[in-house]
N, C-alpha and C positions, 0 to 999 in steps of 0.2 A: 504494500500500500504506500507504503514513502517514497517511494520511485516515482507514484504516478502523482503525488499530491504537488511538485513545483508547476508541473502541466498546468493540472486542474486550479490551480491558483492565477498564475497568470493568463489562463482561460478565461478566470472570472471576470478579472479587469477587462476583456480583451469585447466579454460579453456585455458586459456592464454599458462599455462605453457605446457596443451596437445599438444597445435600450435608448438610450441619450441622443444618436443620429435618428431612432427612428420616432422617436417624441416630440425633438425641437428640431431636428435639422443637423446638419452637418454641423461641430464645434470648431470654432477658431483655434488658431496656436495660442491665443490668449483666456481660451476658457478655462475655467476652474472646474474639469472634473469632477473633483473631491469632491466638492461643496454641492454639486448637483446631486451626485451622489446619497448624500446625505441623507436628501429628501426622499428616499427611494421607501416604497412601503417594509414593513419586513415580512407581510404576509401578504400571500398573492390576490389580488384584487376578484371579485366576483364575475364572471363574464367572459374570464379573459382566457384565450387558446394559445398554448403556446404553440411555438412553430416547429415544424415538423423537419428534422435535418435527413441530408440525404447525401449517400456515399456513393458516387460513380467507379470509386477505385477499391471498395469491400473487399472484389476477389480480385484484385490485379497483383504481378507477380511480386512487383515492385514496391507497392505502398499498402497494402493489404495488414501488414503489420503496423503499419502506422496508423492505417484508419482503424485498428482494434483496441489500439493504445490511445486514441483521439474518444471514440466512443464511452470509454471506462470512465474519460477525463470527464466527457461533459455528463454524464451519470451522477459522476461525483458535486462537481460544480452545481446540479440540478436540486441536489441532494442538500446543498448547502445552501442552497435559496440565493442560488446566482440570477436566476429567472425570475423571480416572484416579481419586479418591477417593467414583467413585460406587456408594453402599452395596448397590445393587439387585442382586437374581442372575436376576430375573424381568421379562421384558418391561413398559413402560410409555410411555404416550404422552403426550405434555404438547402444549396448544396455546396457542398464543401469539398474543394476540387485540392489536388495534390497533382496531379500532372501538369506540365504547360501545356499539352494539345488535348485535355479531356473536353469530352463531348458535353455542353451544359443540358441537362436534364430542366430545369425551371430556370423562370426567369431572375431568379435573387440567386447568389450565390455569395461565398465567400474562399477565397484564394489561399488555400495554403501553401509558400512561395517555399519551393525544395529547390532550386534549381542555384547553379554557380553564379548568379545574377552579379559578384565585383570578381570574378576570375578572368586570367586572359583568355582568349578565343582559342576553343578546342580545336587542331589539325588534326583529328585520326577518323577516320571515319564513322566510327562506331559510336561518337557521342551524338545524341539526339540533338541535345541545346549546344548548341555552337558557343555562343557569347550573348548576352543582355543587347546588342544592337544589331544582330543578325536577327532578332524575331519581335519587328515590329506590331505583330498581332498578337505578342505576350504583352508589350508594352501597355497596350488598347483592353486587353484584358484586367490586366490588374486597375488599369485606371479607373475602369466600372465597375470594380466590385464593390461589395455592401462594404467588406475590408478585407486588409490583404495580413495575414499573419506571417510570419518568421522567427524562424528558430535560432538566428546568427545577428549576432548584433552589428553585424561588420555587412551583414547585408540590409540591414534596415538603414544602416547610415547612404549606404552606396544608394541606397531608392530614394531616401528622402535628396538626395544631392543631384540624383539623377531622374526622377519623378516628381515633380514638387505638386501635380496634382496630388499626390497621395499627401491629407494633411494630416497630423499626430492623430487625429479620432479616426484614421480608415488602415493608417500600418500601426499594427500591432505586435510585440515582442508574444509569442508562444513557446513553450518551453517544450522540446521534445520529451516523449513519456514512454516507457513500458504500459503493457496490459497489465492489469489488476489480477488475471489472468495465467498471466504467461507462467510456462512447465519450467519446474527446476532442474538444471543440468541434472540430478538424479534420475526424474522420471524420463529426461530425453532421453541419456545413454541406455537405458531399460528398455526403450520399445524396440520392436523388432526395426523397423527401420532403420534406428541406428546400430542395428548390431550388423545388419550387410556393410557398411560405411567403413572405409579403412580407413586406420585410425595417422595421424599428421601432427606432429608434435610443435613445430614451428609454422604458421598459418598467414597467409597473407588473402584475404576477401576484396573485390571488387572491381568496378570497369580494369583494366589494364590498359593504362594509357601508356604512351612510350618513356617518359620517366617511370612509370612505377613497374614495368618491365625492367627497366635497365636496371633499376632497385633489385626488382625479385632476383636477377642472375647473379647480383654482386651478394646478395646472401647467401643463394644456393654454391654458389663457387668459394667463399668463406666457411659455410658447414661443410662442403667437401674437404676442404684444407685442415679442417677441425679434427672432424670423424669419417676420413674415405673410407670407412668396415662402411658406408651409408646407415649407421646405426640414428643417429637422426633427419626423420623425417621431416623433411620440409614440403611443401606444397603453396603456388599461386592460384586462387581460384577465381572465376569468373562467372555470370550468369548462371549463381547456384542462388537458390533462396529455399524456406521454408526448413522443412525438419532436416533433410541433408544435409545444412549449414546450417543449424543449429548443433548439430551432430560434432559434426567439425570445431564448432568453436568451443564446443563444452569438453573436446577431449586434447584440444592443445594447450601445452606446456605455454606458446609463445605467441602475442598475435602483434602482429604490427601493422602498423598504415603510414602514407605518404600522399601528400597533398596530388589533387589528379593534374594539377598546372598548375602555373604560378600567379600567387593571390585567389587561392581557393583555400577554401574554408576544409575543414577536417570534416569526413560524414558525421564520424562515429567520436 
């Protein structure tokens, strides 16, 4: 549960301040939050429907985890009477997107920004998002949304500098979470799936851009140097998710990362 409560904390505020855009309007850089705040019921009004969120990327391969760690958050948040000052008396749907090209499902939505949006421009093929000014129709996007979240302080600075339609009440600091949920390395290594799974004692996860290749070989040719019996297991993986890299990461000794270009942010 403590994992997921920095989420659902700065969810609160993130939600709080949506209640405030959708009662008075859009707040200035000069409003006083807090103070509006204030006046917020602490019991939820008679009448009033809350809105109904919706996950386009639930079973995607990619964010699926995220949107099960995002759900737990606003359960929690729900739980803690984040919602009770919401203005609405009539149904509404918001959906909460995690891709830069997801397909919008309604028309309200809210943006949660995963992408390298202050890193330099990816050369390899295999990156989706190039760079923040190769994908003018992300720009267009975030600019409409109800708000746009992020999990990197270093990206919220780059938007507000680079986006200045986005004003303090529409980008929001979200804190990435775990599921309230999620299997303890005990119970992963136990299921049968991870017992077909060869086991990797030094671990490196994710895109493999040409620095974090050049990385992986300068490791692997170092634990050769180490231990040539190949008594340590090293491995690069790529385009693995779900229980089989969970597997992996619960039975290595060593997991390391490296930025995927320069001026990118750490995933994990």
């Amino acid at each position: 549960h403590v994992a997921t409560i920095p989420m659902a904390v700065s969810l609160c505020v993130a939600v709080a301040t949506l209640l405030l855009i959708l009662s008075f309007g859009d707040l200035g850089a000069d409003s006083s939050i807090e103070s509006q705040l204030e006046v917020s019921s602490q019991f939820r009004p008679e009448g009033v429907i809350l809105p109904s969120f919706v996950f386009p990327e639930e079973y995607d391969v990619f964010f699926r985890e995220n949107v099960r760690a995002l759900k737990s958050a606003l359960a929690w948040a729900e739980d803690s009477g984040c919602l009770n000052p919401w203005p609405l008396t009539v149904p509404m749907e918001i959906a909460i997107l995690f891709r830069y090209d997801s397909i919008m499902p309604c028309r309200y939505y809210i943006q949660y920004q995963m992408e390298q949006v202050a890193a330099s421009p990816a050369n390899d093929a295999g990156a989706g998002f190039r760079s923040f000014a190769d994908h003018p129709q992300y720009q267009e996007r975030l600019s409409e949304a109800l708000q746009v979240w992020d999990w990197s302080a270093v990206h919220i600075d780059f938007l507000r500098r680079n986006l200045p339609t986005l004003g303090p009440s529409k980008l929001k600091y979200v804190a990435l979470g775990i599921d309230l949920d999620s299997d303890l390395c005990e119970d992963i290594l136990e299921s049968p799936t991870c017992k077909a799974v060869p086991s990797v004692d030094v671990l490196f996860f994710g895109h493999l851009t040409e620095r974090r290749q050049i990385l992986c070989d300068r490791v692997a040719a170092s634990i050769q140097r180490l231990q040539p019996d190949g008594s340590i297991r090293h491995e690069c993986v790529q385009q693995l998710f779900g229980n089989v890299l969970k597997c992996k990461i619960c039975r290595a000794q060593v997991i390391y990362s490296d930025h995927s270009r320069d001026h990118a942010v750490l995933e994990v």
